[in-house]
PDB file with SEQRES, HELIX, SHEET and CRYST1 records, atoms N, CA, C and O in Angstrom:
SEQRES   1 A   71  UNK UNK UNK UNK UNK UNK UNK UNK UNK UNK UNK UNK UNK          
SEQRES   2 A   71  UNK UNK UNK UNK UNK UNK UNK UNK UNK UNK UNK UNK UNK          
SEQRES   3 A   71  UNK UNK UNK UNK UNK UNK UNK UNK UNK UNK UNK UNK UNK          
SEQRES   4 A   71  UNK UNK UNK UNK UNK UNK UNK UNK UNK UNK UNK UNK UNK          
SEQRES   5 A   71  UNK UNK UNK UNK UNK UNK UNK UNK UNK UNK UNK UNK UNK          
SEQRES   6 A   71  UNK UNK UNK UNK UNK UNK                                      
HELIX    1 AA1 UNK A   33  UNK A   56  1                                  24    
SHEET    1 AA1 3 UNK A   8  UNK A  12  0                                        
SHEET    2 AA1 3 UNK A  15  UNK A  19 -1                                        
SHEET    3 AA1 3 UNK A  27  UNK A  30 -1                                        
CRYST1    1.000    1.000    1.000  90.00  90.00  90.00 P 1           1          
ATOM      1  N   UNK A   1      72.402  83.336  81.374  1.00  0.00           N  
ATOM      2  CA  UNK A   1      71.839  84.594  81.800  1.00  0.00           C  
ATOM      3  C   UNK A   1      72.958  85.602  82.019  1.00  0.00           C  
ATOM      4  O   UNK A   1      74.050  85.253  82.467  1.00  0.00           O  
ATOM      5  N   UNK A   2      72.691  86.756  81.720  1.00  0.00           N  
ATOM      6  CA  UNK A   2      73.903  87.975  81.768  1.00  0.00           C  
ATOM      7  C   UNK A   2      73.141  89.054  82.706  1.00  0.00           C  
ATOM      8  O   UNK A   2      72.060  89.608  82.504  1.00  0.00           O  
ATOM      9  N   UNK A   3      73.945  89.169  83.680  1.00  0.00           N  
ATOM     10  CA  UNK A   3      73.626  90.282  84.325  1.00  0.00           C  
ATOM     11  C   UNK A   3      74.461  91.461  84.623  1.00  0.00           C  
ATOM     12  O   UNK A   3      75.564  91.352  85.158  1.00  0.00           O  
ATOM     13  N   UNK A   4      74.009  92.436  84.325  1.00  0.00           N  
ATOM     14  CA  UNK A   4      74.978  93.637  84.220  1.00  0.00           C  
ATOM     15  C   UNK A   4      74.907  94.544  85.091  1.00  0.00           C  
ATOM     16  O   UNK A   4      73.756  94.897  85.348  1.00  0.00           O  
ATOM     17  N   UNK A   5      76.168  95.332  85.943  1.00  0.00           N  
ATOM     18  CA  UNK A   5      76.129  95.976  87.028  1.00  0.00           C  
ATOM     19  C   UNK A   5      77.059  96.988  87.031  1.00  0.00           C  
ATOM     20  O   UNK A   5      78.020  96.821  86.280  1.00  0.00           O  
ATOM     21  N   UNK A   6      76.999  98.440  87.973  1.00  0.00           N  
ATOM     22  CA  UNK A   6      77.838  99.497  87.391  1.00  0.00           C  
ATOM     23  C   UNK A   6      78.716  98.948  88.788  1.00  0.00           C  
ATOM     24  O   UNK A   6      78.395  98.656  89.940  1.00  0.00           O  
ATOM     25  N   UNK A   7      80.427  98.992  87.753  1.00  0.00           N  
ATOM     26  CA  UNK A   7      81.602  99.200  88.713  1.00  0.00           C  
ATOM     27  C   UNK A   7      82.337 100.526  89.136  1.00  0.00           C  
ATOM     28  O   UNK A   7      82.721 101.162  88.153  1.00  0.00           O  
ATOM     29  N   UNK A   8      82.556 100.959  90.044  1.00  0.00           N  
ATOM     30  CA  UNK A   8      82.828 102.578  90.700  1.00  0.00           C  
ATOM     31  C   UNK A   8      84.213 102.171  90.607  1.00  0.00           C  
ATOM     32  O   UNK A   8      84.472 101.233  91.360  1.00  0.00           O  
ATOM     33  N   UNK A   9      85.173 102.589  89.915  1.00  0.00           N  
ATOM     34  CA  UNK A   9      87.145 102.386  90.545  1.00  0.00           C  
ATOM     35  C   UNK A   9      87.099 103.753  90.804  1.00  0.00           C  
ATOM     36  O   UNK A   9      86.344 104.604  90.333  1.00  0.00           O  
ATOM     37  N   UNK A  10      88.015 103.858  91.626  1.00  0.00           N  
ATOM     38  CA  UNK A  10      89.100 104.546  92.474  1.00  0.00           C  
ATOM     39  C   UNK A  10      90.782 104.463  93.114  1.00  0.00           C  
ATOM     40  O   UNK A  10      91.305 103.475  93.629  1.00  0.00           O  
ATOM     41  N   UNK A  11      91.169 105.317  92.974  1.00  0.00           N  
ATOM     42  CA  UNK A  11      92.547 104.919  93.031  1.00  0.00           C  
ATOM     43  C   UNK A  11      93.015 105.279  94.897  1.00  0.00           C  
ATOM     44  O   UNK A  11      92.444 106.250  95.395  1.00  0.00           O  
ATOM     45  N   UNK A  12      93.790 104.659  95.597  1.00  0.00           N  
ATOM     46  CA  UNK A  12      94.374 104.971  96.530  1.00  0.00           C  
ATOM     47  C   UNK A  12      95.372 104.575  96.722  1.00  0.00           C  
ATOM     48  O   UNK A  12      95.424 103.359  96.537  1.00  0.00           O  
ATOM     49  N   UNK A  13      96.231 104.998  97.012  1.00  0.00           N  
ATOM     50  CA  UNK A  13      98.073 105.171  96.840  1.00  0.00           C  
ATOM     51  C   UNK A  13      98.162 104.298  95.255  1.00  0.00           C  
ATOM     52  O   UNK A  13      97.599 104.534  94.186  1.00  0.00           O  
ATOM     53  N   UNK A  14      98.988 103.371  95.607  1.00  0.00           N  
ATOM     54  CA  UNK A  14      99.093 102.197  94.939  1.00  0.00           C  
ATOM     55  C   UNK A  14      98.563 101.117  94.317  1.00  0.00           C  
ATOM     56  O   UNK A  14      99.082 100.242  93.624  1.00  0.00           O  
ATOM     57  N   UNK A  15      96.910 101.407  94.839  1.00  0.00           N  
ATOM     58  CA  UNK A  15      95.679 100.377  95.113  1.00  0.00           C  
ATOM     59  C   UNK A  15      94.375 100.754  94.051  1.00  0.00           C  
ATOM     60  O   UNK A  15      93.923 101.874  94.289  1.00  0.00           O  
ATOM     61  N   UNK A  16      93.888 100.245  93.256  1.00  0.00           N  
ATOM     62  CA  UNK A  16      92.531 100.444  92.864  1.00  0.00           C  
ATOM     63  C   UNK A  16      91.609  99.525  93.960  1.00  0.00           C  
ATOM     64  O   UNK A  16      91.656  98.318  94.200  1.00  0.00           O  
ATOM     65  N   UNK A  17      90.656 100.719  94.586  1.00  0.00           N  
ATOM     66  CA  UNK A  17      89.144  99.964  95.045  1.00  0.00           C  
ATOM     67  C   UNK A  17      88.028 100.180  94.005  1.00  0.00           C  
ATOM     68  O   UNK A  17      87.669 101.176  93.377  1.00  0.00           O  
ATOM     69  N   UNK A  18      87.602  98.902  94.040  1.00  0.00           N  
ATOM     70  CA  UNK A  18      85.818  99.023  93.326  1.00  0.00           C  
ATOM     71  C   UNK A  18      85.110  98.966  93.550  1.00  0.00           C  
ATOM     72  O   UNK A  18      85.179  98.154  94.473  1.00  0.00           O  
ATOM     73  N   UNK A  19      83.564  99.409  93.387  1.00  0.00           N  
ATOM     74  CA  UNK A  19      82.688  98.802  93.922  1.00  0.00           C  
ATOM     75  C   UNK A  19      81.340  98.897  93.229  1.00  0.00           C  
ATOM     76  O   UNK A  19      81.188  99.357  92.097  1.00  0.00           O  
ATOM     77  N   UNK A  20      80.602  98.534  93.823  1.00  0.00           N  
ATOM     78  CA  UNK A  20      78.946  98.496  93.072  1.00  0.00           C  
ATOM     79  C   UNK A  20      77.784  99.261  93.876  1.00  0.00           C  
ATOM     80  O   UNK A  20      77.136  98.685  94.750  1.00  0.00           O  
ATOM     81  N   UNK A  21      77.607 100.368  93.581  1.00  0.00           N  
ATOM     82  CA  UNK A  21      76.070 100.638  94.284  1.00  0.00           C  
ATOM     83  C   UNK A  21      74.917  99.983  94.624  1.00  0.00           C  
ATOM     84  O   UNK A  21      74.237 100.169  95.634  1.00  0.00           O  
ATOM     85  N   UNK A  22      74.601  98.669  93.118  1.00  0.00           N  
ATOM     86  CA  UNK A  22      73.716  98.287  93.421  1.00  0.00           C  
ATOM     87  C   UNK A  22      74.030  97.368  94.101  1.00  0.00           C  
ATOM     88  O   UNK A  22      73.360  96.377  93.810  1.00  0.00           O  
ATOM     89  N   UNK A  23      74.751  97.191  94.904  1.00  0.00           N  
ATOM     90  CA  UNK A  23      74.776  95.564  95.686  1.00  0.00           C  
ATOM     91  C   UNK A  23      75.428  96.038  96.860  1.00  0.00           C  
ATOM     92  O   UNK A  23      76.625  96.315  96.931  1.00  0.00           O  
ATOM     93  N   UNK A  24      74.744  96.105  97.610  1.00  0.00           N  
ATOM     94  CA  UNK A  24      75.813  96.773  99.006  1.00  0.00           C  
ATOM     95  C   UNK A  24      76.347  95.698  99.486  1.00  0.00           C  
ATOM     96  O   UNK A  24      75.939  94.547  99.640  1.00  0.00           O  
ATOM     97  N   UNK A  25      77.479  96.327  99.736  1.00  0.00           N  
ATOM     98  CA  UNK A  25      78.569  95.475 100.179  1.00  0.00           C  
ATOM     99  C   UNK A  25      79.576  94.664  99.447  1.00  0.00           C  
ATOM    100  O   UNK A  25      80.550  94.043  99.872  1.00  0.00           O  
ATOM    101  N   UNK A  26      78.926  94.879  97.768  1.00  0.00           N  
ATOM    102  CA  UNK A  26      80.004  94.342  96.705  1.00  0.00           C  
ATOM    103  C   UNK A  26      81.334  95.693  96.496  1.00  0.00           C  
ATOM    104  O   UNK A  26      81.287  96.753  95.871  1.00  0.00           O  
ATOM    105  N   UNK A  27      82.304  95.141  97.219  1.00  0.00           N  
ATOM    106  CA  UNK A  27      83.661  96.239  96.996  1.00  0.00           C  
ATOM    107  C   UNK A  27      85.025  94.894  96.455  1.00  0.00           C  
ATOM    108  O   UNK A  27      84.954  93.704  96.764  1.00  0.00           O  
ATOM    109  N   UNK A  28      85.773  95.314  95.899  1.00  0.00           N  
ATOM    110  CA  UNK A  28      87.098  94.666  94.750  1.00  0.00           C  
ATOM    111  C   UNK A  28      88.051  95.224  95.354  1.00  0.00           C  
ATOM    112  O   UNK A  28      87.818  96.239  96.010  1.00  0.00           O  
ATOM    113  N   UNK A  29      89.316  94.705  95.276  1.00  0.00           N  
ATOM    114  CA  UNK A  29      90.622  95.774  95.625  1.00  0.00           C  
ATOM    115  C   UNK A  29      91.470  94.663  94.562  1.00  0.00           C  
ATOM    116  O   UNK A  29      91.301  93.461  94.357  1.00  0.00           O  
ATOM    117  N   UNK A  30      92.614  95.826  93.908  1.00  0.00           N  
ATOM    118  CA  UNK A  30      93.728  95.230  93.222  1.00  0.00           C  
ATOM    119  C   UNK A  30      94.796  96.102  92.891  1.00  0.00           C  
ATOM    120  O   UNK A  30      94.541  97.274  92.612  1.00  0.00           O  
ATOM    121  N   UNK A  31      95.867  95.712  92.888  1.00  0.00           N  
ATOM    122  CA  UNK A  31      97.156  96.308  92.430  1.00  0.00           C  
ATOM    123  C   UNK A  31      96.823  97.254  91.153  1.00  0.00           C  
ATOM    124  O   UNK A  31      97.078  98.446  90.978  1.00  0.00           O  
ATOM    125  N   UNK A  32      96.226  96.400  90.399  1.00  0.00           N  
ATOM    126  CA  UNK A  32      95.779  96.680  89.000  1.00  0.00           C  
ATOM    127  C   UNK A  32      94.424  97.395  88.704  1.00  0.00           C  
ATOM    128  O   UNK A  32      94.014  97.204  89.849  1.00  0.00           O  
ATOM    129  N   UNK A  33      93.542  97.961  88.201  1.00  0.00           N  
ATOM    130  CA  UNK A  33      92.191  97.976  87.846  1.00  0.00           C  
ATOM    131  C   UNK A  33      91.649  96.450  87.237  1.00  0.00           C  
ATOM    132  O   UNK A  33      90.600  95.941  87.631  1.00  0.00           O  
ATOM    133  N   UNK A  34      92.450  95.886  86.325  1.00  0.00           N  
ATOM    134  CA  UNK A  34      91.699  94.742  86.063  1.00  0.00           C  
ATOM    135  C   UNK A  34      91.686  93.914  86.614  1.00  0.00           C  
ATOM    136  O   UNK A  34      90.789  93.112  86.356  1.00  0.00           O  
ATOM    137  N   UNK A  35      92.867  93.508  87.949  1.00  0.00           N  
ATOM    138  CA  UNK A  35      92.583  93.126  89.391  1.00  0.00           C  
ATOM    139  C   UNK A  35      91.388  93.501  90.438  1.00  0.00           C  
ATOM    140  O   UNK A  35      90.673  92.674  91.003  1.00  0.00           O  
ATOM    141  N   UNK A  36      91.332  94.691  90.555  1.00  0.00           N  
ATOM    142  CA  UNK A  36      89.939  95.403  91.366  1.00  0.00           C  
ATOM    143  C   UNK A  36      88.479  94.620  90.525  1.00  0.00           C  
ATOM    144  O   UNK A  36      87.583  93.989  91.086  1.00  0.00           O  
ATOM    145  N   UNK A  37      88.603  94.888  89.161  1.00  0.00           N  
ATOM    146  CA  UNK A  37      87.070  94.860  88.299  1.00  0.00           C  
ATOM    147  C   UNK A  37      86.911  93.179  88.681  1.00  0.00           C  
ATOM    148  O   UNK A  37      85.778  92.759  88.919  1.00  0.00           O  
ATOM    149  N   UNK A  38      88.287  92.078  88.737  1.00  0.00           N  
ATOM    150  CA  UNK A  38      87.731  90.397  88.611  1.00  0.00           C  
ATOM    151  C   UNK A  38      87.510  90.107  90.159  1.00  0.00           C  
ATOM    152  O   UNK A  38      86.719  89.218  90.474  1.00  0.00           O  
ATOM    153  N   UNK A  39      88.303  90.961  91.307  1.00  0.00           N  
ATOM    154  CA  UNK A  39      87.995  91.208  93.105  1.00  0.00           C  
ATOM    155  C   UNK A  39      86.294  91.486  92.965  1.00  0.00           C  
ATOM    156  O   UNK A  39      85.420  90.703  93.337  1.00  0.00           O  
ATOM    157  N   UNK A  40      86.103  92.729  92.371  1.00  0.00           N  
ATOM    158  CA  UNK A  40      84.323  93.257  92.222  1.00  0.00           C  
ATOM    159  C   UNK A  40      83.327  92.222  91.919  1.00  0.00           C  
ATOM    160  O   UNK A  40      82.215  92.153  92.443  1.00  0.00           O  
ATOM    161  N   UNK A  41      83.926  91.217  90.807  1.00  0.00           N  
ATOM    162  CA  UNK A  41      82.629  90.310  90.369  1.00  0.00           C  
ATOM    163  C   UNK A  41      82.660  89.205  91.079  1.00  0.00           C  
ATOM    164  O   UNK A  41      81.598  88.710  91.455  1.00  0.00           O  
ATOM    165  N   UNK A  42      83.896  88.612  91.394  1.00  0.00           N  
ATOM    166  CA  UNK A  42      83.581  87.697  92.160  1.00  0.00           C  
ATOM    167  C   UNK A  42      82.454  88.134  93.627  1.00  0.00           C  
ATOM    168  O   UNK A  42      81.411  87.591  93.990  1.00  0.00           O  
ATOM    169  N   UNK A  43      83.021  89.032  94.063  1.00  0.00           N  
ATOM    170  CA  UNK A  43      82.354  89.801  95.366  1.00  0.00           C  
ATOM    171  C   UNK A  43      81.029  89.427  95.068  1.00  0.00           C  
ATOM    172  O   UNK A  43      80.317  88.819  95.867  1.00  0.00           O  
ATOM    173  N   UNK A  44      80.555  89.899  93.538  1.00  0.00           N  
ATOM    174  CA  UNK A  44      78.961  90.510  93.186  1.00  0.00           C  
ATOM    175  C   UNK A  44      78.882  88.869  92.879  1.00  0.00           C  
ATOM    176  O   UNK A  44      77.763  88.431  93.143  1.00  0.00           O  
ATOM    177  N   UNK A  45      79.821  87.858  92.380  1.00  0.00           N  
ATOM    178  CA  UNK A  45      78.495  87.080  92.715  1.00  0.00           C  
ATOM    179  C   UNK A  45      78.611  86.156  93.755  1.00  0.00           C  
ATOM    180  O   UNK A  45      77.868  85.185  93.610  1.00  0.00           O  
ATOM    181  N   UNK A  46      79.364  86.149  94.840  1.00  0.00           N  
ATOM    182  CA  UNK A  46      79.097  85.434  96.133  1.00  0.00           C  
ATOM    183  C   UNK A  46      78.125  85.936  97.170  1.00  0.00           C  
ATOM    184  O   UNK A  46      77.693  85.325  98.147  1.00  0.00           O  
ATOM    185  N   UNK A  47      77.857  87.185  96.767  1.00  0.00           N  
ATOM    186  CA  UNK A  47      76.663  88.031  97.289  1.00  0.00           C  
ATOM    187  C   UNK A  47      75.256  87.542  96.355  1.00  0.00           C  
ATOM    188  O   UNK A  47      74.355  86.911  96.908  1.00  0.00           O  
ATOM    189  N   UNK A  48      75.214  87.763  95.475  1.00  0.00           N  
ATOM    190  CA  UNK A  48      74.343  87.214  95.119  1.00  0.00           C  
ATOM    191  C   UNK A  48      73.771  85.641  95.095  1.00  0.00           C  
ATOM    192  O   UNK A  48      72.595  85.276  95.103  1.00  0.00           O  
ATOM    193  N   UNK A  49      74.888  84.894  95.066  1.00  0.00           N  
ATOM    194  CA  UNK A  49      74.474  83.536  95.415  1.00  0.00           C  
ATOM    195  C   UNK A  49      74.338  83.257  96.757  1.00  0.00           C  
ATOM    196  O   UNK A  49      74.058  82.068  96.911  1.00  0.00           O  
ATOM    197  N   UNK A  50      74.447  84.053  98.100  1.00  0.00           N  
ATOM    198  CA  UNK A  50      74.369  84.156  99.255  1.00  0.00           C  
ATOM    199  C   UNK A  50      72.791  84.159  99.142  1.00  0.00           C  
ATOM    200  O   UNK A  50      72.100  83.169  98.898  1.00  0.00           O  
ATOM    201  N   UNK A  51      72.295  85.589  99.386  1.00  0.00           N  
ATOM    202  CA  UNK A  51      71.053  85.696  98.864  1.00  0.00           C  
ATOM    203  C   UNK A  51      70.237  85.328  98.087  1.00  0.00           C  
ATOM    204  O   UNK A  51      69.072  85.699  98.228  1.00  0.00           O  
ATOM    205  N   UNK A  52      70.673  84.351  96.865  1.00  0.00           N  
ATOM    206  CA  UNK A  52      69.692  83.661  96.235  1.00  0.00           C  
ATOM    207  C   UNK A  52      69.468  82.344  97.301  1.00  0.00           C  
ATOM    208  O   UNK A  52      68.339  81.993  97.645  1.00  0.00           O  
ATOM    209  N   UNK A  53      70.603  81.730  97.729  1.00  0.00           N  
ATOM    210  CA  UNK A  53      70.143  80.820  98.572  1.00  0.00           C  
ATOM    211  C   UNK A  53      69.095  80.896 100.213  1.00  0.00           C  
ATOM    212  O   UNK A  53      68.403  80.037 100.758  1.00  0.00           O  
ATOM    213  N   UNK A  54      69.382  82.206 100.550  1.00  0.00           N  
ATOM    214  CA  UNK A  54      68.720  82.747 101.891  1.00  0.00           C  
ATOM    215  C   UNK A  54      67.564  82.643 101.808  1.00  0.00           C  
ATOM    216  O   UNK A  54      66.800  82.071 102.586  1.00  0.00           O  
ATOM    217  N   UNK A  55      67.177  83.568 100.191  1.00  0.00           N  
ATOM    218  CA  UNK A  55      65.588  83.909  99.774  1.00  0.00           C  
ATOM    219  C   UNK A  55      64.976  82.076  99.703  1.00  0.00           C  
ATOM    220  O   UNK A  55      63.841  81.748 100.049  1.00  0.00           O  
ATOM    221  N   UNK A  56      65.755  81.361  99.319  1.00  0.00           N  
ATOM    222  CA  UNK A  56      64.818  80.427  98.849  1.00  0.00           C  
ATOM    223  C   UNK A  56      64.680  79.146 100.419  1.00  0.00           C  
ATOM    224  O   UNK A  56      63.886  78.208 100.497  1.00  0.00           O  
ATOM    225  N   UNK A  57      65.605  79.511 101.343  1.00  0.00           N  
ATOM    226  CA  UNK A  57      65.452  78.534 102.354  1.00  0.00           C  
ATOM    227  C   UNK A  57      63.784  78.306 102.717  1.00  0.00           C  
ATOM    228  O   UNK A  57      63.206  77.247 102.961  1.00  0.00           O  
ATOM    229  N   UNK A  58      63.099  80.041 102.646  1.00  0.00           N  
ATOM    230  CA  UNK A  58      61.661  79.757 103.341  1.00  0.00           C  
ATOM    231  C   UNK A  58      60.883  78.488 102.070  1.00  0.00           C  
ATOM    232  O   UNK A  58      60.122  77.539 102.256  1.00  0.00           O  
ATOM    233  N   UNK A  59      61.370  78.921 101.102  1.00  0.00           N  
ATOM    234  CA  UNK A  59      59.980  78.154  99.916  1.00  0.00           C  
ATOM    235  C   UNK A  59      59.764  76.606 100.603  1.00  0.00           C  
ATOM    236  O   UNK A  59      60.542  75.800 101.113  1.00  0.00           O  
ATOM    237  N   UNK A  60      58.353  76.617 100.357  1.00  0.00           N  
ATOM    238  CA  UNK A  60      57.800  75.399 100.605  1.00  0.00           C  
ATOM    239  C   UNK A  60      58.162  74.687  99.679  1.00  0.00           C  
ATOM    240  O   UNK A  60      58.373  75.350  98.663  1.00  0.00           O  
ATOM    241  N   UNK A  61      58.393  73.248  99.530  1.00  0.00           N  
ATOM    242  CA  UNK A  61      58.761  72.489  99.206  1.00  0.00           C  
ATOM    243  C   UNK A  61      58.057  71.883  97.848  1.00  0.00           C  
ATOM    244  O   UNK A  61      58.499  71.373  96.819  1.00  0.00           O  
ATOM    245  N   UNK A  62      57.117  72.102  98.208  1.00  0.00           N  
ATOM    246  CA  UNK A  62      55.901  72.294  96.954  1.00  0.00           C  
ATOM    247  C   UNK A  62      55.159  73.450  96.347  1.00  0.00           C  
ATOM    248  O   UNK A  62      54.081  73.503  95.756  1.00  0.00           O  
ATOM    249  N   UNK A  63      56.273  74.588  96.744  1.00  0.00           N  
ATOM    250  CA  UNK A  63      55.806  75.683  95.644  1.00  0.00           C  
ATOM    251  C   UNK A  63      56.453  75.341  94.366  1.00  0.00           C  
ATOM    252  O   UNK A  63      57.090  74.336  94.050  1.00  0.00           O  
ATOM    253  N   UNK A  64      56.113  76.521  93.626  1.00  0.00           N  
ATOM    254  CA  UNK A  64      56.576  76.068  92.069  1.00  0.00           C  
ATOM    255  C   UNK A  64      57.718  77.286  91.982  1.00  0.00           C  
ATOM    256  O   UNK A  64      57.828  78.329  92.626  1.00  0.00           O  
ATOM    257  N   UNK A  65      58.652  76.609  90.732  1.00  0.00           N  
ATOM    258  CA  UNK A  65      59.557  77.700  90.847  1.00  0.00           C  
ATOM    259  C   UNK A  65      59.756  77.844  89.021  1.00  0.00           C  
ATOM    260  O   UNK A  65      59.762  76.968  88.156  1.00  0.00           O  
ATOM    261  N   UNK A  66      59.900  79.281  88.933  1.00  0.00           N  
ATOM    262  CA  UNK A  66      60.610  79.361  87.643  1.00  0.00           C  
ATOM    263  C   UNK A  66      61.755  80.091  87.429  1.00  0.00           C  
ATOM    264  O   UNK A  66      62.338  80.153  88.511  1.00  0.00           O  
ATOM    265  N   UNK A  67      62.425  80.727  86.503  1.00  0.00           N  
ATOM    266  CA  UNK A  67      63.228  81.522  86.212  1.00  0.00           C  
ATOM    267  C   UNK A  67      62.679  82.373  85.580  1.00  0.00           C  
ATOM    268  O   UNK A  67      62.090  82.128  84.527  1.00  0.00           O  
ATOM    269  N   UNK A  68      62.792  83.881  86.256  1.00  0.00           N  
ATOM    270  CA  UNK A  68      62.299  85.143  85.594  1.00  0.00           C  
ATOM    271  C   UNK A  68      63.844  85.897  84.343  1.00  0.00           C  
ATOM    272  O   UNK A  68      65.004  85.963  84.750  1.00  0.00           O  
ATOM    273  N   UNK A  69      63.639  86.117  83.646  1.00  0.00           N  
ATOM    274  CA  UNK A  69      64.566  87.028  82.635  1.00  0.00           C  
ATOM    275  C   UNK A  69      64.453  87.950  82.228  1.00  0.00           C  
ATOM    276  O   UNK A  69      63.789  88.178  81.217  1.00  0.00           O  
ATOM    277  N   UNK A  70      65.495  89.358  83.346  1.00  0.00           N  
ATOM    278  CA  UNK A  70      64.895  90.457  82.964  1.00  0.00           C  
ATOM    279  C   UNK A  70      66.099  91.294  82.003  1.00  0.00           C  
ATOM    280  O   UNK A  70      67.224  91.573  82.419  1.00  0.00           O  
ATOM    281  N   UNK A  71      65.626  91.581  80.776  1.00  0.00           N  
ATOM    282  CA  UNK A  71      66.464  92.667  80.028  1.00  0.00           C  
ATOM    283  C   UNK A  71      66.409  93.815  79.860  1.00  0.00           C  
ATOM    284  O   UNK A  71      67.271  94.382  79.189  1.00  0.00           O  
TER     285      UNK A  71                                                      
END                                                                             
């Protein structure tokens, strides 16, 4: 599955920050930009695997589950 997300860089002094609108709280920092952009995804997906696990603590045990795929 590929999921695609907009990265924001910015420069401060010495530093690129990144970040993502759609995921609050996904922000990157690196010496480099292509340091900041691999800081950003990891971010975006420990956030997201945070929350995939949160959402699913309630499911009953005997609901059904699938995988949705959205393009």
């Amino acid at each position: 599955m590929r999921n695609e997300f907009t990265a924001v860089f910015e420069r401060d002094g010495d530093w690129w920050i990144a970040y993502c609108p759609e995921i609050p709280g996904a922000n990157g920092l690196g010496k480099t930009k292509q340091e900041a952009r691999q800081s950003l995804a990891d971010a975006i997906s420990l956030i997201l695997q945070d929350r995939r696990e949160d959402g699913l603590r309630g499911v009953p045990p005997d609901a059904e589950r699938e995988t949705v795929v959205v393009t």
